[in-house]
VOPAGU-2260 file (C-alpha; in pm, 1 decimal, decimal comma):
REM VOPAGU-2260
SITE   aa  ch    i         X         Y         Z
SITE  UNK   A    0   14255,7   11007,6    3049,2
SITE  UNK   A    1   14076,3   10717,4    3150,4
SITE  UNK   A    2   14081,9   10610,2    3528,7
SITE  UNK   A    3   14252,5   10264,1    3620,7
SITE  UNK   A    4   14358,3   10115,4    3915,4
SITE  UNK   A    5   14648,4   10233,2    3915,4
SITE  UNK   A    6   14894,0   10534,0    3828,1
SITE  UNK   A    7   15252,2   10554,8    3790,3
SITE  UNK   A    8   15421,2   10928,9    3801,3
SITE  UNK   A    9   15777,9   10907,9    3605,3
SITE  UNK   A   10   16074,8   11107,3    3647,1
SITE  UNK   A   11   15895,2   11393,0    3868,8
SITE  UNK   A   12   16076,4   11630,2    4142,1
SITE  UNK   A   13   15946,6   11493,6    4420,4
SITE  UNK   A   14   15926,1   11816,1    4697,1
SITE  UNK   A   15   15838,2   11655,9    5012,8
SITE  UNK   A   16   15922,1   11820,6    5332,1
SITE  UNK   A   17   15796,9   11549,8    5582,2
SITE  UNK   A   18   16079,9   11346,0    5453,2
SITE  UNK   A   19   16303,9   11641,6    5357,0
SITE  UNK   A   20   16273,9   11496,3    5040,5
SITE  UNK   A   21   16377,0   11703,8    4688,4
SITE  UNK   A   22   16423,9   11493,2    4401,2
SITE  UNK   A   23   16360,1   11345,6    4089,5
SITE  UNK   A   24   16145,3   10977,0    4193,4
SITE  UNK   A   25   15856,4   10741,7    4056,7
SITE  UNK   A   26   15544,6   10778,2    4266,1
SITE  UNK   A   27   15308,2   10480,9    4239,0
SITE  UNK   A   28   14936,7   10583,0    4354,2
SITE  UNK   A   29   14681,8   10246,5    4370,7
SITE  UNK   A   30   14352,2   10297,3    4510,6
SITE  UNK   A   31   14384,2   10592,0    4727,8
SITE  UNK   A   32   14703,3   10514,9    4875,5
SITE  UNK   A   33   15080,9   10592,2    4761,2
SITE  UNK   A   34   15207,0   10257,7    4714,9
SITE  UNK   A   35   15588,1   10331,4    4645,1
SITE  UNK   A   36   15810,6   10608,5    4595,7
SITE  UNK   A   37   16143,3   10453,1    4445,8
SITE  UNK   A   38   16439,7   10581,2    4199,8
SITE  UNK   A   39   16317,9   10662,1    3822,4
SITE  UNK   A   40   16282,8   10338,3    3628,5
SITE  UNK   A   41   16292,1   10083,8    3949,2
SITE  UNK   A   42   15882,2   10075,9    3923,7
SITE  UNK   A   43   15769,8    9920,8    3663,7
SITE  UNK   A   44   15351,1   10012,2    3498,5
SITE  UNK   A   45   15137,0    9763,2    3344,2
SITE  UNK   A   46   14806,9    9755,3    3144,5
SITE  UNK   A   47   14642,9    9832,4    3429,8
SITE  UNK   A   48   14835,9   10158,3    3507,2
SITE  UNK   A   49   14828,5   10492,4    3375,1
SITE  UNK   A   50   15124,4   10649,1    3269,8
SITE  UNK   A   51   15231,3   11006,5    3366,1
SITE  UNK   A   52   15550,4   11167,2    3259,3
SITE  UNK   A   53   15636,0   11426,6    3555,6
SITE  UNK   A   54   15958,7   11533,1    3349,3
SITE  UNK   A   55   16001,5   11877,1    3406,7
SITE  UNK   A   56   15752,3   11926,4    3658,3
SITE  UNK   A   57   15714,5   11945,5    4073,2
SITE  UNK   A   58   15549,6   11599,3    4265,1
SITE  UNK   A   59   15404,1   11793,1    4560,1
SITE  UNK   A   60   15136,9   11715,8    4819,1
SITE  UNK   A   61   14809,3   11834,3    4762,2
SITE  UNK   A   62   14802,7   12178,2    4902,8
SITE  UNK   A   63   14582,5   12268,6    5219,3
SITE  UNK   A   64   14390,4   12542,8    5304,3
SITE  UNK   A   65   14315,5   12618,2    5664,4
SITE  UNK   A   66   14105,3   12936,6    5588,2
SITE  UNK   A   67   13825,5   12937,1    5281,7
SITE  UNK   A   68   13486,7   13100,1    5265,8
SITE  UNK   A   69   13247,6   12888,4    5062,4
SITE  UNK   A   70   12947,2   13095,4    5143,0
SITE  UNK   A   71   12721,0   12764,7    5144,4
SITE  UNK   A   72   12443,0   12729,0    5322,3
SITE  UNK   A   73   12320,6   13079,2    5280,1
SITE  UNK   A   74   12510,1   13282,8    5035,9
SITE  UNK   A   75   12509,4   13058,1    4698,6
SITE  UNK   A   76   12534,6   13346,9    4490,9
SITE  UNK   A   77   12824,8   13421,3    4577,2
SITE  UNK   A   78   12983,7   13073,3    4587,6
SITE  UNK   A   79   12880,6   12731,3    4645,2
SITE  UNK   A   80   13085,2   12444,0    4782,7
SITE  UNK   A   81   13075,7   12302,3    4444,4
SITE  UNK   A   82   13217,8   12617,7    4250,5
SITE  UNK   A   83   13476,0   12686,9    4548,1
SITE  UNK   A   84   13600,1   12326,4    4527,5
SITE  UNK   A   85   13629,6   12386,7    4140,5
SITE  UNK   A   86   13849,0   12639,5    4226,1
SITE  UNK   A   87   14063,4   12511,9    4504,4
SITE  UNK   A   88   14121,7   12249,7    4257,8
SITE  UNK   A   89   14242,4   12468,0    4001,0
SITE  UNK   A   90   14471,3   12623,1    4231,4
SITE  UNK   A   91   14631,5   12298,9    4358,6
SITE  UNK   A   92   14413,0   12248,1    4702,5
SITE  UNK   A   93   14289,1   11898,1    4776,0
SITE  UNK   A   94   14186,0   11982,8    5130,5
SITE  UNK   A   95   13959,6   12320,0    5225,3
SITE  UNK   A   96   13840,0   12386,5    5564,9
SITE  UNK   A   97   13533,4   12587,4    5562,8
SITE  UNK   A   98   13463,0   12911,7    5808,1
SITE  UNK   A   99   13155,6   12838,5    5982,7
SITE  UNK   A  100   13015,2   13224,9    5889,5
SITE  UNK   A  101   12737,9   13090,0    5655,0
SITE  UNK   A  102   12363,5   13109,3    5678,9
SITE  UNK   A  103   12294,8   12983,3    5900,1
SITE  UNK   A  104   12625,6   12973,9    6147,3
SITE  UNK   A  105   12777,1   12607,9    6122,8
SITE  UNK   A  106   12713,9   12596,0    6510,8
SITE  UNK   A  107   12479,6   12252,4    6495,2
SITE  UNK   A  108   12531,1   11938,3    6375,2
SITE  UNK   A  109   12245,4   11958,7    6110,5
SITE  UNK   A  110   12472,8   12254,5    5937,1
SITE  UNK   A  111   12847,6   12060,6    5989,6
SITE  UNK   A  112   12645,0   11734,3    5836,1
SITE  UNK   A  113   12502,7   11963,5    5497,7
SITE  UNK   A  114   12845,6   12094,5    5393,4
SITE  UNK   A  115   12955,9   11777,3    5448,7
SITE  UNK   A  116   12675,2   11584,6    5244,9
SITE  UNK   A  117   12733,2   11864,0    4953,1
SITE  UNK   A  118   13142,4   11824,7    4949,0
SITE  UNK   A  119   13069,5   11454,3    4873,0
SITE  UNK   A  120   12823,4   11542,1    4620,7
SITE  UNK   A  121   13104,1   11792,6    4434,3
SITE  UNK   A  122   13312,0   11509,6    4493,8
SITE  UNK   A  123   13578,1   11729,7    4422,5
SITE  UNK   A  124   13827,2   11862,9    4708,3
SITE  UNK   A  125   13829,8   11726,4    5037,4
SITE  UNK   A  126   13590,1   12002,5    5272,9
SITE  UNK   A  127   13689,6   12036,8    5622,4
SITE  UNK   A  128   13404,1   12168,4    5823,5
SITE  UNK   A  129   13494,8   12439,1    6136,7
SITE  UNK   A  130   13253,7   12478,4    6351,3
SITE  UNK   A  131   13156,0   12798,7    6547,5
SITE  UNK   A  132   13327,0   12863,2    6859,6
SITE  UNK   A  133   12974,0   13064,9    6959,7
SITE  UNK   A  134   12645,9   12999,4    6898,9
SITE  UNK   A  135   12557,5   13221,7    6560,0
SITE  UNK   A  136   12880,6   13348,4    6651,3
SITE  UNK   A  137   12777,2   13614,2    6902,4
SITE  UNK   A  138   13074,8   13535,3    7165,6
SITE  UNK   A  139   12806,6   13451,9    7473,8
SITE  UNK   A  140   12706,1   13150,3    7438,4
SITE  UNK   A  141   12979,3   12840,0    7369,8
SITE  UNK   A  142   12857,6   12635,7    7093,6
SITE  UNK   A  143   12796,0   12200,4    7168,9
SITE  UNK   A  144   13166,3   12165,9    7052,9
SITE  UNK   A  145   13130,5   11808,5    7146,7
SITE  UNK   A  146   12874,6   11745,9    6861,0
SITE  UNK   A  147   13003,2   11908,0    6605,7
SITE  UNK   A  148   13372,7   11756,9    6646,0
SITE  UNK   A  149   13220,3   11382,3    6658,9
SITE  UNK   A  150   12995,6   11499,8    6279,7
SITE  UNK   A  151   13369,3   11634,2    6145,6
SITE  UNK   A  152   13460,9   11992,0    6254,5
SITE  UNK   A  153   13814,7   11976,0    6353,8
SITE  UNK   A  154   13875,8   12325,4    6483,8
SITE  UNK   A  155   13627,4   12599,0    6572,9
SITE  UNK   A  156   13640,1   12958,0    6506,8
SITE  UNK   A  157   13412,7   13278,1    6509,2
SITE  UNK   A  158   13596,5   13320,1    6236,4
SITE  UNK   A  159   13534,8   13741,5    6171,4
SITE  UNK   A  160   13403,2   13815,3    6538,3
SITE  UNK   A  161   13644,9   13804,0    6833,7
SITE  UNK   A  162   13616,7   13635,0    7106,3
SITE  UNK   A  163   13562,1   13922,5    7349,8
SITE  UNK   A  164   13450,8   13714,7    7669,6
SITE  UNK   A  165   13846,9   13600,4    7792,4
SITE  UNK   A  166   13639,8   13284,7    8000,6
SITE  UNK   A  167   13449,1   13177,0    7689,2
SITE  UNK   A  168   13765,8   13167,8    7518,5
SITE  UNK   A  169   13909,9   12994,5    7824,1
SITE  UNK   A  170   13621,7   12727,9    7841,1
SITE  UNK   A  171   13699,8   12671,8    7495,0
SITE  UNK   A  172   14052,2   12616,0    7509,4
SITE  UNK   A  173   13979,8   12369,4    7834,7
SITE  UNK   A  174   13728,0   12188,6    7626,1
SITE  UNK   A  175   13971,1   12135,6    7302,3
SITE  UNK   A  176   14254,5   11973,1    7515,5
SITE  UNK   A  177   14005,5   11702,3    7541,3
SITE  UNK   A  178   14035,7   11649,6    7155,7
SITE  UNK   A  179   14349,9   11820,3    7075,7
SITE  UNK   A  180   14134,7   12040,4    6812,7
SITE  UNK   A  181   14260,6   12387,8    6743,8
SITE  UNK   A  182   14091,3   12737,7    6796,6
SITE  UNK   A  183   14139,3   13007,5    6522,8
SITE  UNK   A  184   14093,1   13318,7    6631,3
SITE  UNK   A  185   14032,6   13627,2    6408,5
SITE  UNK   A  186   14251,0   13912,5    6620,5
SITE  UNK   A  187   14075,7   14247,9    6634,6
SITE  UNK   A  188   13967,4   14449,0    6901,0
SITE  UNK   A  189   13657,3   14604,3    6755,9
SITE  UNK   A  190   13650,8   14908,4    6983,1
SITE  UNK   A  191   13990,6   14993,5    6855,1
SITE  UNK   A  192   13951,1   14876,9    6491,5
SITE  UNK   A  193   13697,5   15137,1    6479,8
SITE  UNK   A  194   13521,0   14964,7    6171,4
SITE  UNK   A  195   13830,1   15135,8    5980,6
SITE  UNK   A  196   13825,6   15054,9    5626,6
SITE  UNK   A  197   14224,1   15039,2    5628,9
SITE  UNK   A  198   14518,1   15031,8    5771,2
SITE  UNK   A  199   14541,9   15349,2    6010,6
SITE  UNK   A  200   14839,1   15561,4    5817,4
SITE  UNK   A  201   14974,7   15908,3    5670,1
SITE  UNK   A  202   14798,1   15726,5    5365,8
SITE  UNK   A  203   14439,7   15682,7    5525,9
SITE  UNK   A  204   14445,7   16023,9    5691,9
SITE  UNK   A  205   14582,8   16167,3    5314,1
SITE  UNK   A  206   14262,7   15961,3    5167,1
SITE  UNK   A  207   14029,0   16013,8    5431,2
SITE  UNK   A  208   13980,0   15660,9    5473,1
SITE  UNK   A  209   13812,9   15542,6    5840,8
SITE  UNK   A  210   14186,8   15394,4    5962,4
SITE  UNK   A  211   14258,4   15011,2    6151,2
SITE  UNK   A  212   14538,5   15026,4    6395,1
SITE  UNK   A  213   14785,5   14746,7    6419,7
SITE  UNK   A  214   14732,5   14738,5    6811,9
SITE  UNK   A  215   14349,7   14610,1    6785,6
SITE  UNK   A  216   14487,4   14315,8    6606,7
SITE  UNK   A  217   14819,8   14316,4    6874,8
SITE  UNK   A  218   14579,9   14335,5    7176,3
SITE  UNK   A  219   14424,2   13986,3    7140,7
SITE  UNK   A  220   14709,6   13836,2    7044,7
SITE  UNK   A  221   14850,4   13905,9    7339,5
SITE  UNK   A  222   14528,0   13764,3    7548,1
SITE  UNK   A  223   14524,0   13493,3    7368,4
SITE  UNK   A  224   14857,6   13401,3    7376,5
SITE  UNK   A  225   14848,9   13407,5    7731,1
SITE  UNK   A  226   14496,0   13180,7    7770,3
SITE  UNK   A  227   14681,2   12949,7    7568,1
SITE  UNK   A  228   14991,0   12996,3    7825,7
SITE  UNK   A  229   14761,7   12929,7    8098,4
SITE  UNK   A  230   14513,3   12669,6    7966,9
SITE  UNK   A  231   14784,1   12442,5    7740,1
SITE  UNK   A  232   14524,7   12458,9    7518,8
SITE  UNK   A  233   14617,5   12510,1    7136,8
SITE  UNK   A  234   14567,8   12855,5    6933,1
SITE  UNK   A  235   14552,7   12919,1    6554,1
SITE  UNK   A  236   14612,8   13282,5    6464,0
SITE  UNK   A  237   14430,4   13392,7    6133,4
SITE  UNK   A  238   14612,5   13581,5    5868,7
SITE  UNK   A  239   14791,8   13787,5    6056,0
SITE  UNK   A  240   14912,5   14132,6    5949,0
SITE  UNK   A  241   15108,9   14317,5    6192,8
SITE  UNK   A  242   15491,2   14326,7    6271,3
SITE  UNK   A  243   15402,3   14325,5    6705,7
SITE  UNK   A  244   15189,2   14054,8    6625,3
SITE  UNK   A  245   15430,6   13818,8    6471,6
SITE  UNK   A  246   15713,2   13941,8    6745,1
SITE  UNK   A  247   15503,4   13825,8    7019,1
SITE  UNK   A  248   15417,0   13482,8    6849,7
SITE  UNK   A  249   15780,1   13437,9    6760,2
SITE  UNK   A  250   15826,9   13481,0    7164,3
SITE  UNK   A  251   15524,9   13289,4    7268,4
SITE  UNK   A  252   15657,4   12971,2    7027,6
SITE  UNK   A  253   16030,5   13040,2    7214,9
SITE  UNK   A  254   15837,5   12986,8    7563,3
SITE  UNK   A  255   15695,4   12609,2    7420,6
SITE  UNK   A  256   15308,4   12789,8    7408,3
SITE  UNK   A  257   15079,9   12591,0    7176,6
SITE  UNK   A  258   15059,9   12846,1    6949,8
SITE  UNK   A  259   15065,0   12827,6    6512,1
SITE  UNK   A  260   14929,0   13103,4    6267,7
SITE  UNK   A  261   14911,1   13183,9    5920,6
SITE  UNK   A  262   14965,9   13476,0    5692,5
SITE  UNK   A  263   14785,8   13545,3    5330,2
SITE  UNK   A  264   14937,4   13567,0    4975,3
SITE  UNK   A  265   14759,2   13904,1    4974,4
SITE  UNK   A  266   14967,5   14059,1    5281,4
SITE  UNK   A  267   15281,0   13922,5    5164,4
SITE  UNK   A  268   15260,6   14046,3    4809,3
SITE  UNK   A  269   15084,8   14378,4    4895,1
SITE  UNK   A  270   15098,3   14677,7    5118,0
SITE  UNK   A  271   14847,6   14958,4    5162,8
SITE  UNK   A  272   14987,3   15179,7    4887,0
SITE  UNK   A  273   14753,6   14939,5    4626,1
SITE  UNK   A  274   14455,6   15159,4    4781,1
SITE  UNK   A  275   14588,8   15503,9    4659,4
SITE  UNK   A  276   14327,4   15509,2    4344,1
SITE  UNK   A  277   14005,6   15357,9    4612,3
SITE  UNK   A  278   14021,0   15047,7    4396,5
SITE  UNK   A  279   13759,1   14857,2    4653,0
SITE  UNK   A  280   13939,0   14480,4    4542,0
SITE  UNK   A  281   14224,2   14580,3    4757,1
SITE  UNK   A  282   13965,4   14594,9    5063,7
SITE  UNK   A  283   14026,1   14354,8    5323,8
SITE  UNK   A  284   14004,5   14249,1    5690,1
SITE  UNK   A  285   14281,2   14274,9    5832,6
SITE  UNK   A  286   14383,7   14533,8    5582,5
SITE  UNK   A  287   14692,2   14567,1    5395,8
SITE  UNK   A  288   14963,5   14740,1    5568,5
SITE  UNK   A  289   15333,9   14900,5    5538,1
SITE  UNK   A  290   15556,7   14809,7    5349,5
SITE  UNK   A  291   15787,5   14716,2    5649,4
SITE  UNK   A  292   15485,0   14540,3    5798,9
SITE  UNK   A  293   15474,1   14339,3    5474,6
SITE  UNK   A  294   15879,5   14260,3    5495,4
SITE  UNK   A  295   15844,8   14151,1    5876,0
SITE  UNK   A  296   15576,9   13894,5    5787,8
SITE  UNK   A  297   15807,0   13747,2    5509,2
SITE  UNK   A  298   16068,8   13747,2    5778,0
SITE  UNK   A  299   15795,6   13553,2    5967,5
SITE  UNK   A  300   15797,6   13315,7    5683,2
SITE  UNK   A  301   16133,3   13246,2    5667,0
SITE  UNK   A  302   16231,1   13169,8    6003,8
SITE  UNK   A  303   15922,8   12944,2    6105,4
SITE  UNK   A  304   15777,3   13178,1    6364,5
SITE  UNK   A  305   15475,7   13199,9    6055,8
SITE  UNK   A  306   15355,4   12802,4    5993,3
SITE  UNK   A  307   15117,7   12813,4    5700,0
SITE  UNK   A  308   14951,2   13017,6    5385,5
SITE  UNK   A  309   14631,9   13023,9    5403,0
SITE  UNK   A  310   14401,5   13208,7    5120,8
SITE  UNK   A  311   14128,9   13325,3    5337,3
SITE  UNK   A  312   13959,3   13309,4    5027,6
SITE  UNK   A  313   13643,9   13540,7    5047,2
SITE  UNK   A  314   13399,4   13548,8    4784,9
SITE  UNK   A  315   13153,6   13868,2    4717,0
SITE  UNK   A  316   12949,6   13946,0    4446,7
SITE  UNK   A  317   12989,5   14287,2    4221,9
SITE  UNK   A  318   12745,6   14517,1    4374,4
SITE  UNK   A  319   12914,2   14476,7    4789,7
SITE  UNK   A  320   13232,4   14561,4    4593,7
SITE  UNK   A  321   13100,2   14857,3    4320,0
SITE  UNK   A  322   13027,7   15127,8    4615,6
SITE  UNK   A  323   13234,2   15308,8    4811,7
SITE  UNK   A  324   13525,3   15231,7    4985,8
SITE  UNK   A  325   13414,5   15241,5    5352,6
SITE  UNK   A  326   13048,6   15056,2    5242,1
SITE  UNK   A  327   13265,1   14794,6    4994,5
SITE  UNK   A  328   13289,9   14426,1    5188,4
SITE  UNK   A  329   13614,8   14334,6    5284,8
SITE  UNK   A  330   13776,9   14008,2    5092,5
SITE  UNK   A  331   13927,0   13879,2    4808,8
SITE  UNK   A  332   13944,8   13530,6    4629,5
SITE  UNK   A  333   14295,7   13324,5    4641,8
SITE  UNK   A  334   14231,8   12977,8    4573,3
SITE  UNK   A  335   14349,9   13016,1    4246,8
SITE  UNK   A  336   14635,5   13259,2    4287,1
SITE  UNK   A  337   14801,2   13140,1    4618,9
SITE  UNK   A  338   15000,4   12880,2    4480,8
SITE  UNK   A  339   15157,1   13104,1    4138,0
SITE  UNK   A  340   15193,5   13403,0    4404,0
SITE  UNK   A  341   15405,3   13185,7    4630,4
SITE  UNK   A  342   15576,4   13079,3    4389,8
SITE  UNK   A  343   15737,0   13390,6    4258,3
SITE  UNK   A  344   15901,1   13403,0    4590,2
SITE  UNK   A  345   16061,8   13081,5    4532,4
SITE  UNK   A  346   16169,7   13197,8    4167,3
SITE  UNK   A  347   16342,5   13506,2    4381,0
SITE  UNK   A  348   16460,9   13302,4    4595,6
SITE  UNK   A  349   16275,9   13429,5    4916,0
SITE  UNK   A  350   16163,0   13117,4    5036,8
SITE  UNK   A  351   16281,9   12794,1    4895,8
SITE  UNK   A  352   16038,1   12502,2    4738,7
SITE  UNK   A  353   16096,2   12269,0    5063,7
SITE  UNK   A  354   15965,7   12594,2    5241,9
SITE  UNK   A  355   15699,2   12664,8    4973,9
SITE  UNK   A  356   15505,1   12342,7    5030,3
SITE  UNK   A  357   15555,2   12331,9    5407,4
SITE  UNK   A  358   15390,6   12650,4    5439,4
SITE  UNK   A  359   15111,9   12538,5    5195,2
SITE  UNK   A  360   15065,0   12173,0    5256,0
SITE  UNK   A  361   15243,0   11966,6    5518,8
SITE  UNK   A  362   15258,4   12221,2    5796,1
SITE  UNK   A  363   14847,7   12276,4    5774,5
SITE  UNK   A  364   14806,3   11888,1    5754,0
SITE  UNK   A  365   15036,2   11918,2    6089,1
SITE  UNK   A  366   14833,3   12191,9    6247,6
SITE  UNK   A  367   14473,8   12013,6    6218,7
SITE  UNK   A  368   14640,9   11682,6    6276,4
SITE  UNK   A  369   14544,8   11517,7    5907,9
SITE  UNK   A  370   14717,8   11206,6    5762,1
SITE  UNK   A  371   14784,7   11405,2    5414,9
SITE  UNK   A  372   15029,8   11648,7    5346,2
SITE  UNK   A  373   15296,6   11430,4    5310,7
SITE  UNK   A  374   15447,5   11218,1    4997,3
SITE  UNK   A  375   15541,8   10843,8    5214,3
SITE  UNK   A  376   15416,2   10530,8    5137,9
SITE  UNK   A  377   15060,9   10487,1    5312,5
SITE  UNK   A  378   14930,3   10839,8    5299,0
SITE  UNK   A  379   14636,1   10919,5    5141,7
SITE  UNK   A  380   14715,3   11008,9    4743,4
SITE  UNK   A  381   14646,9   11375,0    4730,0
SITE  UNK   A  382   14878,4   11469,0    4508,5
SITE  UNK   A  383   14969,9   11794,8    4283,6
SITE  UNK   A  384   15180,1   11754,4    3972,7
SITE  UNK   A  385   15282,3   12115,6    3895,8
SITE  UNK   A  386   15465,6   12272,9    3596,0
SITE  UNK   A  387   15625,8   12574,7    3782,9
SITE  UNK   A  388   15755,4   12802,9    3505,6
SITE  UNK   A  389   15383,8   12749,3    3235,5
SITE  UNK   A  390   15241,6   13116,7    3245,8
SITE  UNK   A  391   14879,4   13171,2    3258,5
SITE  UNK   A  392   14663,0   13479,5    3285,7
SITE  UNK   A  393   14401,0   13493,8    3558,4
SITE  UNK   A  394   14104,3   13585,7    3339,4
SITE  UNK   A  395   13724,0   13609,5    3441,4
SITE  UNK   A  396   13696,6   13294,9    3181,1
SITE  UNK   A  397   13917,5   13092,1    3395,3
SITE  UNK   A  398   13778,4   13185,8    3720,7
SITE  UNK   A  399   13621,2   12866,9    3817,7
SITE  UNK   A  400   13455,5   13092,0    4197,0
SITE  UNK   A  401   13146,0   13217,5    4136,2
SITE  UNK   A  402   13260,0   13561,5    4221,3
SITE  UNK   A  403   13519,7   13790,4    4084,6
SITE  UNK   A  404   13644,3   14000,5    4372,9
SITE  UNK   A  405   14039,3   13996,0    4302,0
SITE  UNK   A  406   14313,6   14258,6    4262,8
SITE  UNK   A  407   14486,9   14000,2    4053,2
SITE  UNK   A  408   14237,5   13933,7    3813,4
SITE  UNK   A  409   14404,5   13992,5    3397,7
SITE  UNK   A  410   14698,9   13932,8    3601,7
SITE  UNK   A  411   14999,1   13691,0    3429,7
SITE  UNK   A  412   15071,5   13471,6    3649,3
SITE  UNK   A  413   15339,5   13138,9    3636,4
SITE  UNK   A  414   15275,1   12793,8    3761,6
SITE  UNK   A  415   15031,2   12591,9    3611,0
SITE  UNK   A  416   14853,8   12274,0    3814,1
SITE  UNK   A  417   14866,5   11981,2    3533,0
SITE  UNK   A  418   14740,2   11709,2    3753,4
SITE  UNK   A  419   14537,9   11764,1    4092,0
SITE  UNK   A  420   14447,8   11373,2    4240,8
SITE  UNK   A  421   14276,9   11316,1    4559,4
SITE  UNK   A  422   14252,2   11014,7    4679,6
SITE  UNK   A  423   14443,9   10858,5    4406,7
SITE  UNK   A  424   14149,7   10984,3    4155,2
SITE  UNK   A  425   14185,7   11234,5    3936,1
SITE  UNK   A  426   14029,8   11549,9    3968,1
SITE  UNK   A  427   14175,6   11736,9    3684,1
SITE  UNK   A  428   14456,9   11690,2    3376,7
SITE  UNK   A  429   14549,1   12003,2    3177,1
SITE  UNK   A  430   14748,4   11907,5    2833,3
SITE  UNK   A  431   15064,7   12151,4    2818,4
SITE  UNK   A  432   15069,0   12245,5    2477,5
């Protein structure tokens, strides 16, 4: 389809949940702004407008991902910012915020200023620099946060290191109320963790498997919960994976502490019982757990005490994953899955769509303070027209990541993105057939 000025999306279902908003509208997108969103046929399209029939299919925002690996500078073979944008695209995600563990650490501005200077050249989805928390993420020595918020980083993490100094983290938190930018902490207590290889169990004793206890991840929760208690500062807890965990956030939110987190498609859809047969794609960090740890973070869904989805979207090549179990790396991809994963909830009726794109869209845009997430007239056009019930098959010809690290890969999965637009351009159209 040939690019004009403007666009004009007919007789989609409109899921917005900024505005509460579920049903079927017009969306007109000019430039890179939504310029109306009225009743079907009050907006009318002229030569200088595309055309779009929605019928049938889901208006949402353009999904956002507050935890991706894209490997660049350092690691290009096993993704690039370009081919991890292709995929986040695929999947639905017009905004990606980038962990700062590449090669080097994104703890300088020169670093923040290349992933932004390659984003624009993939011109592709929107990439969200976060910046290191520590300088090459060691925990001793704080990072200039103030440079590398004013070249774009608008949270810092040391993204698969703990913070184990409590007054770095402290200093940290003081510093970020400056800004109102977020900390994301990765919640594991090394000298507990053990460098298990799973989730400590009957099962991992029954495999002989190096186990990961719950309570290293509980621990600095706790502490960090409680600098955030005492600073006012704001915390972002990464994918967590424990039942205690999401209890004491759930308590932490009831006392009014500054305090979000997010879960991954993986450990909702998953449990440790997928590593019976050593299959090393089920290998993560944190690792999969119980099966009533997995049905106390959907409970966390539900009731808001989880805010967001986030992929954590982790790239490897086939020789860190074709040894054995304890040497495998830990990850999987999920840019392309997270959305059709999520969605099978909604077509069981766990979670509703309203709840669906919060999780995945507007409540991330909330948590890093960004202007999209939202369908309203003035926000940025980052847009997702998806056909929710168009099955696909998650092959190694249509994985657009440079890896293929994924327990889901051959899988058939349902929910097809037709249209992905940021800023009002399109990024990519898929004919249903």
């Amino acid at each position: 389809m040939v690019q004009k000025n403007k666009i004009l999306i007919k007789h989609a279902r409109v899921i917005d949940p900024d505005s509460k908003t579920d049903a079927i509208l017009d969306v007109l997108i000019e430039d890179s702004q939504i310029k109306a969103v009225e009743k079907p046929g009050t907006l009318s399209s002229g030569t200088d407008t595309n055309t779009i029939d929605g019928s049938n299919h889901w208006l949402i925002p353009g999904l956002i991902d507050l935890h991706v690996h894209l490997r660049e500078p350092g690691q290009e073979w096993k993704e690039t910012i370009h081919s991890g944008c292709q995929a986040a695209i695929s999947g639905g995600y017009t905004t990606v915020c980038a962990m700062p563990n590449t090669k080097p650490v994104n703890d300088c501005i020169e670093i923040t200023k290349y992933i932004k200077e390659k984003a624009a050249q993939a011109n592709l989805a929107k990439v969200i620099p976060i910046g290191a928390v520590s300088h090459n993420l060691e925990g001793k020595q704080m990072s200039s946060l103030s440079e590398l918020y004013q070249a774009g980083c608008l949270a810092f993490s040391d993204d698969g290191q703990p913070i184990y100094d409590s007054g770095l983290m402290r200093r940290a938190l003081e510093w970020c109320r400056m800004t109102d930018a977020v900390i994301c902490c990765h919640e594991e207590d090394k000298c507990l963790s053990c460098g298990g290889a799973m989730n400590e169990s009957a099962l991992s004793y029954k495999l002989g498997l190096p186990g990961m206890s719950t309570i290293a991840e509980d621990v600095m929760v706790a502490r960090d919960i409680e600098l955030a208690r005492f600073t006012g500062g704001r915390v972002h807890i990464c994918h967590i994976s424990s039942e205690r965990g999401v209890e004491l956030i759930r308590r932490a939110k009831n006392d009014g502490i500054n305090i979000t987190c997010e879960v991954t498609p993986h450990h909702l859809t998953l449990n440790e019982d997928c590593l019976a047969d050593y299959d090393t794609n089920y290998k993560m960090s944190p690792p999969l757990r119980s099966e009533a740890t997995r049905q106390a973070l959907i409970a966390g869904i539900k009731d808001g005490t989880i805010d967001c989805i986030a992929s954590d979207h982790a790239p490897h090549e086939f020789d860190s994953k074709n040894t054995s179990f304890p040497q495998a790396s830990m990850g999987i991809l999920g840019l392309q899955t997270s959305l059709p994963l999520m969605l099978e909830f909604c077509e069981q009726k766990i979670i509703t769509p309203l709840q669906l794109v919060s999780l995945l869209a507007t409540n991330p845009a909330k948590i890093f303070k960004l202007e999209q997430g939202r369908i309203k007239v003035g926000a940025p056009a980052d847009l997702v027209l998806l056909n929710p019930t168009k099955e696909w098959a998650f092959t190694r010809e249509n994985n657009l990541s440079k890896s293929f690290n994924s327990p889901f890969l051959n899988r058939t999965l349902k929910g097809e993105c037709s249209v992905v637009m940021v800023d009002g351009q399109i990024k990519t159209l898929v004919n249903d057939k």
